[in-house]
C-alpha positions as CSV (number, residue, x, y, z in Angstrom):
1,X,0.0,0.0,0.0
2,X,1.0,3.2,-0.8
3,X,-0.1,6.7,0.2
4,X,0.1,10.7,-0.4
5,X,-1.4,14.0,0.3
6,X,-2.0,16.0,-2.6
7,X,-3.6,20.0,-2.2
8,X,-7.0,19.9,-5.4
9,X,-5.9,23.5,-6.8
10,X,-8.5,23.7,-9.8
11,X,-10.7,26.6,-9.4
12,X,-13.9,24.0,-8.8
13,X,-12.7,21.5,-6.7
14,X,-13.8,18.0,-7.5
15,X,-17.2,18.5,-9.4
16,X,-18.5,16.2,-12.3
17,X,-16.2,17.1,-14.6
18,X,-12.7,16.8,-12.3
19,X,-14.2,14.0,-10.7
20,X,-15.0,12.4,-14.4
21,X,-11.4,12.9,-15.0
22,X,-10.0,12.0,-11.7
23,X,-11.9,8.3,-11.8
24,X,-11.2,7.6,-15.8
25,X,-7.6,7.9,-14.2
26,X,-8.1,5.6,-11.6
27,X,-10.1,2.8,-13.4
28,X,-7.1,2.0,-16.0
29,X,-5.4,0.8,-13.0
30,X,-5.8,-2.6,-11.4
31,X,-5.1,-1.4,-7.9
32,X,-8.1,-0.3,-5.5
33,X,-7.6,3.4,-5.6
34,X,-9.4,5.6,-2.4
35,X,-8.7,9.1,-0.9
36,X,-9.5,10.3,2.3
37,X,-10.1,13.7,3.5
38,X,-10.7,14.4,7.5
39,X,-13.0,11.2,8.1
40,X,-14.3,10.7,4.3
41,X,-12.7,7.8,2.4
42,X,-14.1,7.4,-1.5
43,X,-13.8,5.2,-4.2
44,X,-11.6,6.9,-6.6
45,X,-13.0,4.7,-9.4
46,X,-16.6,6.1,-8.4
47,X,-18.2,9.4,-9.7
48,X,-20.3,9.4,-7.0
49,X,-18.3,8.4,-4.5
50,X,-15.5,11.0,-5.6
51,X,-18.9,13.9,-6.1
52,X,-20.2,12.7,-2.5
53,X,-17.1,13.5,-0.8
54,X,-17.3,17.6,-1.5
55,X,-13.9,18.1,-2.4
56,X,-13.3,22.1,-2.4
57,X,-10.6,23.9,-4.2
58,X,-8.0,24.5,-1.2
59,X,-8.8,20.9,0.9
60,X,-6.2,18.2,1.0
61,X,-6.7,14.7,0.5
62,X,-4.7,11.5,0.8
63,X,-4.5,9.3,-2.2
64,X,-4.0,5.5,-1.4
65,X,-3.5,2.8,-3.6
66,X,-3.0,-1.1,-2.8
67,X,-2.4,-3.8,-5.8
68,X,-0.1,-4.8,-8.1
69,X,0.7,-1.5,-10.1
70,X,0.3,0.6,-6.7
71,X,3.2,2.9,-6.7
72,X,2.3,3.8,-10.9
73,X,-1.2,4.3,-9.9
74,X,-0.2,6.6,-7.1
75,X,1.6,8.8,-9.3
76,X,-0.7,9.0,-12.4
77,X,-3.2,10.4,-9.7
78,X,-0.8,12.6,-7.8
79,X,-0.2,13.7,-11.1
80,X,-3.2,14.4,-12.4
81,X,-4.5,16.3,-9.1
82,X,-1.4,18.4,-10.1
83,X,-2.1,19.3,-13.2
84,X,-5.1,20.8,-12.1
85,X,-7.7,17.7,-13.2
86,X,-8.3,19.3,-16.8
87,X,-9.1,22.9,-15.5
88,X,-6.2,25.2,-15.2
């Protein structure tokens, strides 16, 4: 398992279109893929999951990832939450 904190800088936060973005990345990797943020953990691979959690420009989440292409699936979503999810 691995893990990192990441800051969502995109003007919006994680609304349908970030969050569309954020799980297409997720699900091309075998791994389970989850974020927490305070005492929310979602399913990265679930637009609802990811739209339920009311990620706000400015919060910070932790990205974790557990399987067999962990640490390449940690960074494809570290950097995609750095590239501003498509929005900046």
């Amino acid at each position: 398992m691995v893990r990192k904190k990441v800051m969502i800088t995109n003007p919006t936060g994680l609304h349908l279109r970030p969050a569309g973005l954020f799980c297409k990345t997720a699900m091309r990797f075998q791994s389970k893929i989850t974020f927490e943020s305070g005492t929310t953990t979602a399913n990265a691979k679930s637009v609802l999951s990811v739209l339920g959690a009311c990620i706000k420009r400015g919060d910070e989440i932790e990205i974790i990832c557990e399987g067999e292409d962990e640490e390449q699936a940690l960074n494809e979503m570290v950097s995609v939450v750095a590239c501003g999810l498509g929005e900046q």
